[in-house]
CHARMM internal coordinates of N, CA and C (Angstrom, degrees):
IC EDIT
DIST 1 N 1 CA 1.4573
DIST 1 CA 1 C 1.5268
ANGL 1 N 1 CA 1 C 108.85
DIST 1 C 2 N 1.4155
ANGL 1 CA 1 C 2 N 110.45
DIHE 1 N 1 CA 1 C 2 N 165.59
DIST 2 N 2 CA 1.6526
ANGL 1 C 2 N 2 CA 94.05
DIHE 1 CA 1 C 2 N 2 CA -149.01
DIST 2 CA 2 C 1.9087
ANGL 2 N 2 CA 2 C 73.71
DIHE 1 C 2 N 2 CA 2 C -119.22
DIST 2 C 3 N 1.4051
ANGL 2 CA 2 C 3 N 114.19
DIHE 2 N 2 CA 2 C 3 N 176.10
DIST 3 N 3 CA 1.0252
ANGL 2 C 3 N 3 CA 108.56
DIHE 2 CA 2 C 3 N 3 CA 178.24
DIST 3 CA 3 C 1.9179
ANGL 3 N 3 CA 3 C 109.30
DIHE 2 C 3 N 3 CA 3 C -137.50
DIST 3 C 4 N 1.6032
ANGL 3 CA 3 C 4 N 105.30
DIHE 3 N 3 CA 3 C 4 N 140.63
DIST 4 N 4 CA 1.6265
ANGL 3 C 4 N 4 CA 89.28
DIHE 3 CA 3 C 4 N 4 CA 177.41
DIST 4 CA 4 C 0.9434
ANGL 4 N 4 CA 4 C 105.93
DIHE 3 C 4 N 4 CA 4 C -126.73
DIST 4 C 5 N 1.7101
ANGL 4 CA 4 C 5 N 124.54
DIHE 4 N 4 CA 4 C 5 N 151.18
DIST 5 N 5 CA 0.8103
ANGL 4 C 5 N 5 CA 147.63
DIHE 4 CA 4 C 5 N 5 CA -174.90
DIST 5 CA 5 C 1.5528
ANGL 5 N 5 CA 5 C 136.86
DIHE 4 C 5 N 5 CA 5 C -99.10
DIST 5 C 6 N 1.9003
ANGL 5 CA 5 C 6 N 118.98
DIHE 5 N 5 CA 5 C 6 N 97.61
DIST 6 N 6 CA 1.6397
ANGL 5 C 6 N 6 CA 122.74
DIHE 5 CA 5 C 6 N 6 CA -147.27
DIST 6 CA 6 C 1.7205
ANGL 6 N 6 CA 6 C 99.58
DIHE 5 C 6 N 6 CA 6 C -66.04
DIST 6 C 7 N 1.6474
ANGL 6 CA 6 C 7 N 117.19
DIHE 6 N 6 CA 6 C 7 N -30.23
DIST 7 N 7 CA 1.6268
ANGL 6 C 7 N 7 CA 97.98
DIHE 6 CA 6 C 7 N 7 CA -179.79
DIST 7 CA 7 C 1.2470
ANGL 7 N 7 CA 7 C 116.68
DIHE 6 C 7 N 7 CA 7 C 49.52
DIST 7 C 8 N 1.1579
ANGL 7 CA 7 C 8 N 82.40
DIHE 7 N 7 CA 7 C 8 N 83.64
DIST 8 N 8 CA 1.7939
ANGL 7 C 8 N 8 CA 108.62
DIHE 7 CA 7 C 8 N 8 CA -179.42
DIST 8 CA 8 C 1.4315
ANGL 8 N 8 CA 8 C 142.08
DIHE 7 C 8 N 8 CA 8 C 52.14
DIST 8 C 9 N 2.0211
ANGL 8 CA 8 C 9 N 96.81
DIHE 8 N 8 CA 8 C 9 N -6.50
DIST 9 N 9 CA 1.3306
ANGL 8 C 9 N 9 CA 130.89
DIHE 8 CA 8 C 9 N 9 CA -146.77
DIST 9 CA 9 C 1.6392
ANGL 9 N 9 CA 9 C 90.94
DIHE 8 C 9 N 9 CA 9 C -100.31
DIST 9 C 10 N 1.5146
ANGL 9 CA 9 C 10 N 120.93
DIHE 9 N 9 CA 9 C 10 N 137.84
DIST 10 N 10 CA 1.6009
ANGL 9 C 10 N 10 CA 117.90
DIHE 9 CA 9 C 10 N 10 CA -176.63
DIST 10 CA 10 C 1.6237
ANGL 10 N 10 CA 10 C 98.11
DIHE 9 C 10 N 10 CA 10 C -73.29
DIST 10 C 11 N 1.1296
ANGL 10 CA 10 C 11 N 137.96
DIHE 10 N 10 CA 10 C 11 N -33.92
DIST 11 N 11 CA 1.6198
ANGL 10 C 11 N 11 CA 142.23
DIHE 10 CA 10 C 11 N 11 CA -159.55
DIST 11 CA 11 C 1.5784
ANGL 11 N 11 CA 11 C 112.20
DIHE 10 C 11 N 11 CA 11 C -154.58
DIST 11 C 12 N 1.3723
ANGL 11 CA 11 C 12 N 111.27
DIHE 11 N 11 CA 11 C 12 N 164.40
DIST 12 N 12 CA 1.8113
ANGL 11 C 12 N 12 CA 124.87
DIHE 11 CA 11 C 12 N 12 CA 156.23
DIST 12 CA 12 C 1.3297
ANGL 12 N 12 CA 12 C 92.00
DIHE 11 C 12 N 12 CA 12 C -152.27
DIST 12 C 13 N 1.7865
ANGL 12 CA 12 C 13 N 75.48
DIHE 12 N 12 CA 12 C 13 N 132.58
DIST 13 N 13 CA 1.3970
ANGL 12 C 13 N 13 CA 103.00
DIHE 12 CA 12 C 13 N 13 CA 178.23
DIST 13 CA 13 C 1.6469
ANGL 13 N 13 CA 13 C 94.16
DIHE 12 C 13 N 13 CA 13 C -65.94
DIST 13 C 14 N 1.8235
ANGL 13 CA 13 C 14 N 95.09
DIHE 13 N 13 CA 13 C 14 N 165.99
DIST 14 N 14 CA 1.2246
ANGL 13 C 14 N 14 CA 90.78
DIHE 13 CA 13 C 14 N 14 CA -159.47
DIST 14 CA 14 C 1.8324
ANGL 14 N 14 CA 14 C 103.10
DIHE 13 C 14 N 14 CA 14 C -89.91
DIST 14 C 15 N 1.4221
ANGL 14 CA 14 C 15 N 121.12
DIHE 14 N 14 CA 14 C 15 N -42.79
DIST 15 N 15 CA 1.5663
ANGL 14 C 15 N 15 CA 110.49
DIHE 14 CA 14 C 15 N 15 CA 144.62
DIST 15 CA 15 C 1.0952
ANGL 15 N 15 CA 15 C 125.49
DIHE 14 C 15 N 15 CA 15 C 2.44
DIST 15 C 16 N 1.8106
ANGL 15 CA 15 C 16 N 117.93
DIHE 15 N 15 CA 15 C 16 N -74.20
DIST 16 N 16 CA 0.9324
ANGL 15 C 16 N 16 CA 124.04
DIHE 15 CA 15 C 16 N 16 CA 175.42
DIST 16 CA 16 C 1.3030
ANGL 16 N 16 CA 16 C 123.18
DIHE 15 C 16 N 16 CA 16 C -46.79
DIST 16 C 17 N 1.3137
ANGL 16 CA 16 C 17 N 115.12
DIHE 16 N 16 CA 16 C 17 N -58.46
DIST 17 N 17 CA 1.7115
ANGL 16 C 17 N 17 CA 125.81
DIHE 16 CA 16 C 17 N 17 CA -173.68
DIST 17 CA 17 C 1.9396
ANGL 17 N 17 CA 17 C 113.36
DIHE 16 C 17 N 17 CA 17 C -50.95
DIST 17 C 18 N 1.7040
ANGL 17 CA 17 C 18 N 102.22
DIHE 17 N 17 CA 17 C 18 N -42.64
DIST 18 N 18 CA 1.7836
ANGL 17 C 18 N 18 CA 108.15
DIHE 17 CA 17 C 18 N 18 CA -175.27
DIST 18 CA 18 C 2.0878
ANGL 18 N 18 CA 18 C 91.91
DIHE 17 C 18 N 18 CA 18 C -51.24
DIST 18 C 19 N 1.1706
ANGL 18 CA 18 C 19 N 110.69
DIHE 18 N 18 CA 18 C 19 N -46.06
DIST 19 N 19 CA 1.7027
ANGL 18 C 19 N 19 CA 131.49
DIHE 18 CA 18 C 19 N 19 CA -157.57
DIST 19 CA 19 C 1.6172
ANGL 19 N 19 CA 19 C 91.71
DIHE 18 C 19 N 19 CA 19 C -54.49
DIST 19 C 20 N 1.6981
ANGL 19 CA 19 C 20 N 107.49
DIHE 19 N 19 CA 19 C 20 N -74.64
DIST 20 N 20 CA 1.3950
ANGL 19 C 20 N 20 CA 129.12
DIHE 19 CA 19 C 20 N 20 CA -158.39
DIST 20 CA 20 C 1.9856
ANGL 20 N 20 CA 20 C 100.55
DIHE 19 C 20 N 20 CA 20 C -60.96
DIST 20 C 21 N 1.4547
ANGL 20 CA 20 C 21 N 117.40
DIHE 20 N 20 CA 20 C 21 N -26.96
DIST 21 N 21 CA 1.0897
ANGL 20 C 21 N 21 CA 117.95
DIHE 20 CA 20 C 21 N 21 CA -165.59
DIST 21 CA 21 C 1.8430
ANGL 21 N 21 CA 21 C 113.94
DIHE 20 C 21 N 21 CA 21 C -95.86
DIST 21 C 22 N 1.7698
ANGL 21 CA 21 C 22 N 99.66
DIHE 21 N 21 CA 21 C 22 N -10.31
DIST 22 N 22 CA 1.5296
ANGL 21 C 22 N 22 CA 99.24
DIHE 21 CA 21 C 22 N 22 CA 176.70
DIST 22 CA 22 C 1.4791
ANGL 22 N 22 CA 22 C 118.86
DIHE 21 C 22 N 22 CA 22 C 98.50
DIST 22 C 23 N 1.4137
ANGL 22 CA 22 C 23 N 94.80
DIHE 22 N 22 CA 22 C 23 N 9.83
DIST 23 N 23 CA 1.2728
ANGL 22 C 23 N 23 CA 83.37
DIHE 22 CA 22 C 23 N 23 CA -162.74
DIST 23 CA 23 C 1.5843
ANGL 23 N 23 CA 23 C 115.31
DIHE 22 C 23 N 23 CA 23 C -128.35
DIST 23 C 24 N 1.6401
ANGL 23 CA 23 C 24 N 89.88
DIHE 23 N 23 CA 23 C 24 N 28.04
DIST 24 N 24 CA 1.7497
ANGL 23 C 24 N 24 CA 112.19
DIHE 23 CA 23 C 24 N 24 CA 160.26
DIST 24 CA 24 C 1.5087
ANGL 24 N 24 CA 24 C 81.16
DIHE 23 C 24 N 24 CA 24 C -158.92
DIST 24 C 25 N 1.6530
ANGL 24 CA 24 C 25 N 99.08
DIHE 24 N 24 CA 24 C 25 N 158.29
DIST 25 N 25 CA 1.5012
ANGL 24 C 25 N 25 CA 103.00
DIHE 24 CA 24 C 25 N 25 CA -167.15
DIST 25 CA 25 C 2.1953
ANGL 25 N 25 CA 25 C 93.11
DIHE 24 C 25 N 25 CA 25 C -106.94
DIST 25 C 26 N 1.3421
ANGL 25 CA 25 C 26 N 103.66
DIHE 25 N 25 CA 25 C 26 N 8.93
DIST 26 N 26 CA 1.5522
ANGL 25 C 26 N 26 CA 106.46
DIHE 25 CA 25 C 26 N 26 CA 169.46
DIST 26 CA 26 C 1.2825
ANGL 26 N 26 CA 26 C 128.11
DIHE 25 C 26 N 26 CA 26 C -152.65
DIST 26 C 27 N 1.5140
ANGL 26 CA 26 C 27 N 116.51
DIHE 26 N 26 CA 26 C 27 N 162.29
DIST 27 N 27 CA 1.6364
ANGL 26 C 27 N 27 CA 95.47
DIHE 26 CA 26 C 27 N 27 CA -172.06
DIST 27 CA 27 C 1.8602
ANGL 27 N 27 CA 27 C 108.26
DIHE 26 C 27 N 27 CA 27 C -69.96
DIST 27 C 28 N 1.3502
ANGL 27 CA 27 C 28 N 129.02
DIHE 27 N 27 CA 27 C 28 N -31.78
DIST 28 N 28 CA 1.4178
ANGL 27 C 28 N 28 CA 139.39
DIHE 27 CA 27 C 28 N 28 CA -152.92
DIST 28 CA 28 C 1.6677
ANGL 28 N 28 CA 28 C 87.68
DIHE 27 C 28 N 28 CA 28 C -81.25
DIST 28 C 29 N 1.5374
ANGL 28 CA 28 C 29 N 120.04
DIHE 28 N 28 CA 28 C 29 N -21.89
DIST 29 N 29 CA 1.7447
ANGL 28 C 29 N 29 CA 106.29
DIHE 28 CA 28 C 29 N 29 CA 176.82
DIST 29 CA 29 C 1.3286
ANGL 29 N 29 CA 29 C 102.90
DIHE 28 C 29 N 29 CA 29 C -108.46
DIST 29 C 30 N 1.1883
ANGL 29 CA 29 C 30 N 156.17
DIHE 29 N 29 CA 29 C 30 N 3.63
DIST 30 N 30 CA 1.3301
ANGL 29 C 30 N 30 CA 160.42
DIHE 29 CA 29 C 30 N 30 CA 93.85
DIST 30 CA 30 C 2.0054
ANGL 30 N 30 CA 30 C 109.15
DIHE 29 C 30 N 30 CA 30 C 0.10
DIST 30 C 31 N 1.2499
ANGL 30 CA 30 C 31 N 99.39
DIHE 30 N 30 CA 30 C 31 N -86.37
DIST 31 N 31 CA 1.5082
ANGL 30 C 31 N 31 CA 104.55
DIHE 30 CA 30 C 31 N 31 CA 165.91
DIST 31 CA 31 C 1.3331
ANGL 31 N 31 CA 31 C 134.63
DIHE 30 C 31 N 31 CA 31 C -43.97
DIST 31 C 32 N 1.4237
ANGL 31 CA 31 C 32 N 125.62
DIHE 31 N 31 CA 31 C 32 N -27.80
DIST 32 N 32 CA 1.3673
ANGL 31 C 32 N 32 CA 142.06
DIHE 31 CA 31 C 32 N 32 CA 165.06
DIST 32 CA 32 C 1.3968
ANGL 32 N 32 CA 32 C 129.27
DIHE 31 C 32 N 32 CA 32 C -81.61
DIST 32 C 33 N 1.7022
ANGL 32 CA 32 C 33 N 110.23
DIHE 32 N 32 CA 32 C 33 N -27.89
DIST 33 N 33 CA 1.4459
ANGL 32 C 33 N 33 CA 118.04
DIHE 32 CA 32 C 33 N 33 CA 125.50
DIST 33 CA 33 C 1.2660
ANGL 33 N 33 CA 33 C 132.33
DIHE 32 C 33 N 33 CA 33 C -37.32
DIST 33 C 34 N 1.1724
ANGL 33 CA 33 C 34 N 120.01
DIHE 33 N 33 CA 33 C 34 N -75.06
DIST 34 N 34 CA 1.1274
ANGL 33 C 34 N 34 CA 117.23
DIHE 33 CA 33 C 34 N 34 CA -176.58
DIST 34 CA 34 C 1.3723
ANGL 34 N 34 CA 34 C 118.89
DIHE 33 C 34 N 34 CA 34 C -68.38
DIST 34 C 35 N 1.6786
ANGL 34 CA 34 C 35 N 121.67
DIHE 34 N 34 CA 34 C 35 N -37.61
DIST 35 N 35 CA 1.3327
ANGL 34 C 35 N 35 CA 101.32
DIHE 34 CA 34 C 35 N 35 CA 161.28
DIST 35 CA 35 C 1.9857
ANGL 35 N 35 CA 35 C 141.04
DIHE 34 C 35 N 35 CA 35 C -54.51
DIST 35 C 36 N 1.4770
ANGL 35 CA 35 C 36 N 93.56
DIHE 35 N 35 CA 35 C 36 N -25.78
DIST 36 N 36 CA 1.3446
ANGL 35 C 36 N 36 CA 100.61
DIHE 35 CA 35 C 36 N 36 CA 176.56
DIST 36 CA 36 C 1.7056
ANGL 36 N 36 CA 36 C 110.32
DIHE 35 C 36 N 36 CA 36 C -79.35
DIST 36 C 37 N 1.3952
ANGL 36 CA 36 C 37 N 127.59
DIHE 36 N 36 CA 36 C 37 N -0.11
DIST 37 N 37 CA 1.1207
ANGL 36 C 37 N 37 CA 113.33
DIHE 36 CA 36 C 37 N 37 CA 172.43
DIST 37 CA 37 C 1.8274
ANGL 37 N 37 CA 37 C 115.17
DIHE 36 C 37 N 37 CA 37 C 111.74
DIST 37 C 38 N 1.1389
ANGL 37 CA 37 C 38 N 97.31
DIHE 37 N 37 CA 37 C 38 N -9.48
DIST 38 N 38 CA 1.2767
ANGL 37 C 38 N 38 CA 105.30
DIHE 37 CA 37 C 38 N 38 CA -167.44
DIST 38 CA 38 C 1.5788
ANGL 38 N 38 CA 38 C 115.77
DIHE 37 C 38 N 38 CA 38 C -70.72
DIST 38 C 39 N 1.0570
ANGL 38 CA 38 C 39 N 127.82
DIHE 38 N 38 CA 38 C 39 N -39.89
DIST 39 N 39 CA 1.6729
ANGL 38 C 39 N 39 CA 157.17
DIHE 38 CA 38 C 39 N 39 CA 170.18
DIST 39 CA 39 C 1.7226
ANGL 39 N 39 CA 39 C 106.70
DIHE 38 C 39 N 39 CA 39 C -45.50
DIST 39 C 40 N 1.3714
ANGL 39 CA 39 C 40 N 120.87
DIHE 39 N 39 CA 39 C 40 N 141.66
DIST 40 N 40 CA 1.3115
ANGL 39 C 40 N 40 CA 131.00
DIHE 39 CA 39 C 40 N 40 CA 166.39
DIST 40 CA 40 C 1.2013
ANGL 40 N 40 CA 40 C 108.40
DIHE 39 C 40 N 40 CA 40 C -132.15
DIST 40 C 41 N 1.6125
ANGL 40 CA 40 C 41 N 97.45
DIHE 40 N 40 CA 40 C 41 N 145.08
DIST 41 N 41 CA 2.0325
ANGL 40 C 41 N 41 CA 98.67
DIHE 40 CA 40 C 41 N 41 CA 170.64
DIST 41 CA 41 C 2.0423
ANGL 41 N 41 CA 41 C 78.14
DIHE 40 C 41 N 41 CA 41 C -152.28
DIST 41 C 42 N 1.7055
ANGL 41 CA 41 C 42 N 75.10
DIHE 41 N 41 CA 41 C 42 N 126.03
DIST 42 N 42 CA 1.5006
ANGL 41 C 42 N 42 CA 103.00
DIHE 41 CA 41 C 42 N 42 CA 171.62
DIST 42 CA 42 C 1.5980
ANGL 42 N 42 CA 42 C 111.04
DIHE 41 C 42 N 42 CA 42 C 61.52
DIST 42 C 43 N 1.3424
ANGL 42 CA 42 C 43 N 121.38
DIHE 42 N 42 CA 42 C 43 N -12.02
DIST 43 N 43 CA 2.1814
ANGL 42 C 43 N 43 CA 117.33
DIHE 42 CA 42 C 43 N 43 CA 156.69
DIST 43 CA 43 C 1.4815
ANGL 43 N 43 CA 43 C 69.67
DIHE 42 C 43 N 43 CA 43 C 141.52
DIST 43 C 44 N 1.6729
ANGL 43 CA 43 C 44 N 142.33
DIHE 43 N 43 CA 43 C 44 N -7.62
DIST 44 N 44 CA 1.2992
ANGL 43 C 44 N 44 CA 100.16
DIHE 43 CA 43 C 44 N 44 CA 175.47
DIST 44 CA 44 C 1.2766
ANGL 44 N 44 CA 44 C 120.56
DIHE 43 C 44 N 44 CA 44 C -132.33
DIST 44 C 45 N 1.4570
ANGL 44 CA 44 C 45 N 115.12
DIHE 44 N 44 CA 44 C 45 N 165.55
DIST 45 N 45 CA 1.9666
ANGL 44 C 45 N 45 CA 111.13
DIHE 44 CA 44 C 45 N 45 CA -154.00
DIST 45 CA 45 C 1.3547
ANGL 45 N 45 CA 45 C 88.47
DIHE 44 C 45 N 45 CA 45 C -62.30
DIST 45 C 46 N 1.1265
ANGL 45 CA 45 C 46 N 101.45
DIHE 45 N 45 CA 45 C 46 N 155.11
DIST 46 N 46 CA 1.7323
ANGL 45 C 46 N 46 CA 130.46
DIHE 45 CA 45 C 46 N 46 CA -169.26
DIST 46 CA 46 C 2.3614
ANGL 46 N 46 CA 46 C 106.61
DIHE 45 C 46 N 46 CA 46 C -133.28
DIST 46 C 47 N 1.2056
ANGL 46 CA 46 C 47 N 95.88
DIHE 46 N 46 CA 46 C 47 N 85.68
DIST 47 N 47 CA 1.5198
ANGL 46 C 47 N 47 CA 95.31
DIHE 46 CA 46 C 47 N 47 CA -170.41
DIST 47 CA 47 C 1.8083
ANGL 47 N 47 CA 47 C 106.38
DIHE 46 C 47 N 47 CA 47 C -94.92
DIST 47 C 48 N 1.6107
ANGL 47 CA 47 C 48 N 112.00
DIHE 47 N 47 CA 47 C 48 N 1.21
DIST 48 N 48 CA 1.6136
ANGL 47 C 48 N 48 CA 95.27
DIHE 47 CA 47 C 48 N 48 CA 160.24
DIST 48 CA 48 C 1.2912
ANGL 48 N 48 CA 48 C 133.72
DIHE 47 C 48 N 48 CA 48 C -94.03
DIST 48 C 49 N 1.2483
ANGL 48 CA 48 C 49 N 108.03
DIHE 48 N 48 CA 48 C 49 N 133.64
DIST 49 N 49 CA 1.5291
ANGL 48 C 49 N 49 CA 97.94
DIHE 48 CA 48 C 49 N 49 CA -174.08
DIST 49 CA 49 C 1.3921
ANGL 49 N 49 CA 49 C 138.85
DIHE 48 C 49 N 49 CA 49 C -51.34
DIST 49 C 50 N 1.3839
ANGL 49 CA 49 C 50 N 112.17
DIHE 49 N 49 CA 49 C 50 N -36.15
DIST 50 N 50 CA 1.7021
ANGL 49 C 50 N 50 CA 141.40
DIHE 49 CA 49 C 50 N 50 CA -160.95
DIST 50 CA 50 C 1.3055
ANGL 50 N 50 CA 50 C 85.20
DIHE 49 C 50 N 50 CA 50 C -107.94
DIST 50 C 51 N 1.1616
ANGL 50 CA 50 C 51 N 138.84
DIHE 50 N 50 CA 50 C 51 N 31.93
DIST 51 N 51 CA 1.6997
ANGL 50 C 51 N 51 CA 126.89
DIHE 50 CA 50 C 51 N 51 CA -165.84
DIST 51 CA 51 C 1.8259
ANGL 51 N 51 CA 51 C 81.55
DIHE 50 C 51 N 51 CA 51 C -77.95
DIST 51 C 52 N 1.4268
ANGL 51 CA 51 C 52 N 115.96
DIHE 51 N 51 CA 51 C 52 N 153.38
DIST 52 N 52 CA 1.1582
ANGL 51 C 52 N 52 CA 125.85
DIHE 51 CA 51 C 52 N 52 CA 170.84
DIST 52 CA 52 C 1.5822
ANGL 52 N 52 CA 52 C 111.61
DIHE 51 C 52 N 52 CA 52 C -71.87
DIST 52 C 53 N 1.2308
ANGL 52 CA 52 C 53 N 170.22
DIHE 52 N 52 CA 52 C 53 N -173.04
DIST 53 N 53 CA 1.5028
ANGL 52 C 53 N 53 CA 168.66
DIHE 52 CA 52 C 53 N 53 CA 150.95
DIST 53 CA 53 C 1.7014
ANGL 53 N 53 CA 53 C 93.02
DIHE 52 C 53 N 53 CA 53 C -136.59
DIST 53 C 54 N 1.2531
ANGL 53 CA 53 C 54 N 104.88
DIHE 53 N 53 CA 53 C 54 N 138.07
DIST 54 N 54 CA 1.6632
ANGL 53 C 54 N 54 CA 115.18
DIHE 53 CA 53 C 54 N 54 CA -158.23
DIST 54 CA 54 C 1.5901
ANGL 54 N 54 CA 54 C 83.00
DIHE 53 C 54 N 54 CA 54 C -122.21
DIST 54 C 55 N 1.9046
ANGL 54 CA 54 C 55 N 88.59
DIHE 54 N 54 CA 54 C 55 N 170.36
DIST 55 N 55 CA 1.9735
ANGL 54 C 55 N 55 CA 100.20
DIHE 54 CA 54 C 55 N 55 CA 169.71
DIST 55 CA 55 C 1.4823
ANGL 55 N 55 CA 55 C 93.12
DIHE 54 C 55 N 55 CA 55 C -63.02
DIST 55 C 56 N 1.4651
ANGL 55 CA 55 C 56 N 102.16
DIHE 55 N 55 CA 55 C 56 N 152.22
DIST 56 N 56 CA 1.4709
ANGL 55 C 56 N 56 CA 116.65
DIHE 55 CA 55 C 56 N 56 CA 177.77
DIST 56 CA 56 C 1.3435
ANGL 56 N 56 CA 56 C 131.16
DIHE 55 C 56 N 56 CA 56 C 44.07
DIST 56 C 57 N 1.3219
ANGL 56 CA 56 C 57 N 116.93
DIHE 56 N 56 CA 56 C 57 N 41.55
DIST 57 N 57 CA 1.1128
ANGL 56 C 57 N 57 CA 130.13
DIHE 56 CA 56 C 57 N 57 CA -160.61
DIST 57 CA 57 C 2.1638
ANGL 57 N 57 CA 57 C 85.41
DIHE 56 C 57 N 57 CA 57 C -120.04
DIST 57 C 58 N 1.2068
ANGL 57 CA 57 C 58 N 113.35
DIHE 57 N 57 CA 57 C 58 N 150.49
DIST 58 N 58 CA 1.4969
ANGL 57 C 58 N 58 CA 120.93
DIHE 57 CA 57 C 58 N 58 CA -175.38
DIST 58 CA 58 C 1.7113
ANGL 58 N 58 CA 58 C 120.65
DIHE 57 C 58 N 58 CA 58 C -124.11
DIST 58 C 59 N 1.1581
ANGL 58 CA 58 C 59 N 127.97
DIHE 58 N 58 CA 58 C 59 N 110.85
DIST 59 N 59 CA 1.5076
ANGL 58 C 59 N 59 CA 132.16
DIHE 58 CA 58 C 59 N 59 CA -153.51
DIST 59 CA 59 C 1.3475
ANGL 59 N 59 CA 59 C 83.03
DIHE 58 C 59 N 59 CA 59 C -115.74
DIST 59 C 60 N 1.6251
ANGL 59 CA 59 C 60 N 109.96
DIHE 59 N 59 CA 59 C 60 N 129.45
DIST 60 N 60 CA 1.5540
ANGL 59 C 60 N 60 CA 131.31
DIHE 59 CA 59 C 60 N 60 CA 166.19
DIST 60 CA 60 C 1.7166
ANGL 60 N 60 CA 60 C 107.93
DIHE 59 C 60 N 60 CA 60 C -131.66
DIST 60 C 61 N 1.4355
ANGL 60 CA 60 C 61 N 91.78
DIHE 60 N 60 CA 60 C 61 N 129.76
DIST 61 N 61 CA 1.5641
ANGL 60 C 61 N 61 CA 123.86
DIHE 60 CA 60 C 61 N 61 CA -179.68
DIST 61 CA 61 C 1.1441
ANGL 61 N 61 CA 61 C 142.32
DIHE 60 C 61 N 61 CA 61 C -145.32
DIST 61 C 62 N 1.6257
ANGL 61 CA 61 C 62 N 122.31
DIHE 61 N 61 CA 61 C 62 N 97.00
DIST 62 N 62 CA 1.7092
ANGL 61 C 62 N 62 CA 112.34
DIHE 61 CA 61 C 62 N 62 CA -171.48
DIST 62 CA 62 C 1.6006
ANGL 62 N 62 CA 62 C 95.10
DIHE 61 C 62 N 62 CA 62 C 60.97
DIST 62 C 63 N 1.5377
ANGL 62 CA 62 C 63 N 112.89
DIHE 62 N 62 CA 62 C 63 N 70.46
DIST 63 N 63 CA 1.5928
ANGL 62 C 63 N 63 CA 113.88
DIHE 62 CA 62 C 63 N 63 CA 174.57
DIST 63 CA 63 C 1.4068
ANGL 63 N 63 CA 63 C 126.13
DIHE 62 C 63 N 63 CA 63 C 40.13
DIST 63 C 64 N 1.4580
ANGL 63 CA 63 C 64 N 114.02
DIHE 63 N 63 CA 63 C 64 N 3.49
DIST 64 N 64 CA 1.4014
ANGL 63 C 64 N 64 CA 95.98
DIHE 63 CA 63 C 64 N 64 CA -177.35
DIST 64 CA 64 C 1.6598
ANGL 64 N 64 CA 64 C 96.97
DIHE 63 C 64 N 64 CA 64 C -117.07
DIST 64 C 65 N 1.8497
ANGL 64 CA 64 C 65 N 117.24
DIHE 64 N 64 CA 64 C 65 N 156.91
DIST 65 N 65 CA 1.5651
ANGL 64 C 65 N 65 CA 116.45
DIHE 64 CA 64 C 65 N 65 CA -178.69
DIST 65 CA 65 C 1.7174
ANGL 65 N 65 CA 65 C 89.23
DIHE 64 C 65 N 65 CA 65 C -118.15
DIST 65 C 66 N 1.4938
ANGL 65 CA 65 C 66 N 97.36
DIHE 65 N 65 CA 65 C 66 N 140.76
DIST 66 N 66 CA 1.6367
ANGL 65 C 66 N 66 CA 97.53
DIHE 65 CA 65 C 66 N 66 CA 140.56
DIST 66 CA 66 C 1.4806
ANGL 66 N 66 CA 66 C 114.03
DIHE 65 C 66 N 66 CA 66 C -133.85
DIST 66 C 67 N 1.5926
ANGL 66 CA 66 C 67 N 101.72
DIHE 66 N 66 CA 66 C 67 N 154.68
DIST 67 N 67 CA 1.3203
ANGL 66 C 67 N 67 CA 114.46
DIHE 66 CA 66 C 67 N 67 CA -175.07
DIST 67 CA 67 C 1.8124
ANGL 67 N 67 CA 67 C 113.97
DIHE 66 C 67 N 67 CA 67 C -88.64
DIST 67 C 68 N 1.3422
ANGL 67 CA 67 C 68 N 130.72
DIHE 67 N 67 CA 67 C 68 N 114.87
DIST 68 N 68 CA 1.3938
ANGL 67 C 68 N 68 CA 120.11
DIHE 67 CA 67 C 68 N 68 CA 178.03
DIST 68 CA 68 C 1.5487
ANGL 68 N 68 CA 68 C 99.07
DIHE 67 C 68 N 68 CA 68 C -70.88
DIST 68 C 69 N 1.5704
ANGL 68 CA 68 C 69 N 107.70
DIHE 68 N 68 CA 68 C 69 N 162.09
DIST 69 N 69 CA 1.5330
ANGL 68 C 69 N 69 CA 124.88
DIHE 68 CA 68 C 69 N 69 CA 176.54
DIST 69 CA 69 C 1.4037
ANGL 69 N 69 CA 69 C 91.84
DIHE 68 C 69 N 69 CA 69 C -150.66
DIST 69 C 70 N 1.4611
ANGL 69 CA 69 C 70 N 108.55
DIHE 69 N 69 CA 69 C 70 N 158.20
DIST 70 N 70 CA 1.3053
ANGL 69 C 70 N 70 CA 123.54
DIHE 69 CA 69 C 70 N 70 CA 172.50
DIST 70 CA 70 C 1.4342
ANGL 70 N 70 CA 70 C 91.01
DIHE 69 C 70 N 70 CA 70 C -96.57
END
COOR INIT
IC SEED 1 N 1 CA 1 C
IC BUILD
């Protein structure tokens, strides 16, 4: 599991995070993920886009997890 790092930051949106992590090459296919259902935070589907992602909070996508850290 890969791990990311908030840097000083209270949250990432979770949009943001699919983008920042590589693993959509845009924010509008990032968002369309997650709107269709595809996205996890914490084992369960996660369909908002702007959802906040907290310390220790776990984002799963297309088989792969990462773990947030402050």
């Amino acid at each position: 599991m890969e791990i990311f790092h908030l840097e000083n930051h209270p949250h990432v949106e979770l949009c943001d995070l699919l983008k920042l992590q590589g693993w959509n090459d845009s924010g509008a296919a990032a968002k369309n993920a997650i709107a269709d259902g595809y996205v996890k935070v914490d084992g369960k589907i996660e369909t908002r886009k702007r959802c906040k992602i907290l310390d220790g909070q776990t984002v799963t996508y297309n088989g792969q997890s990462v773990q947030v850290k402050a």
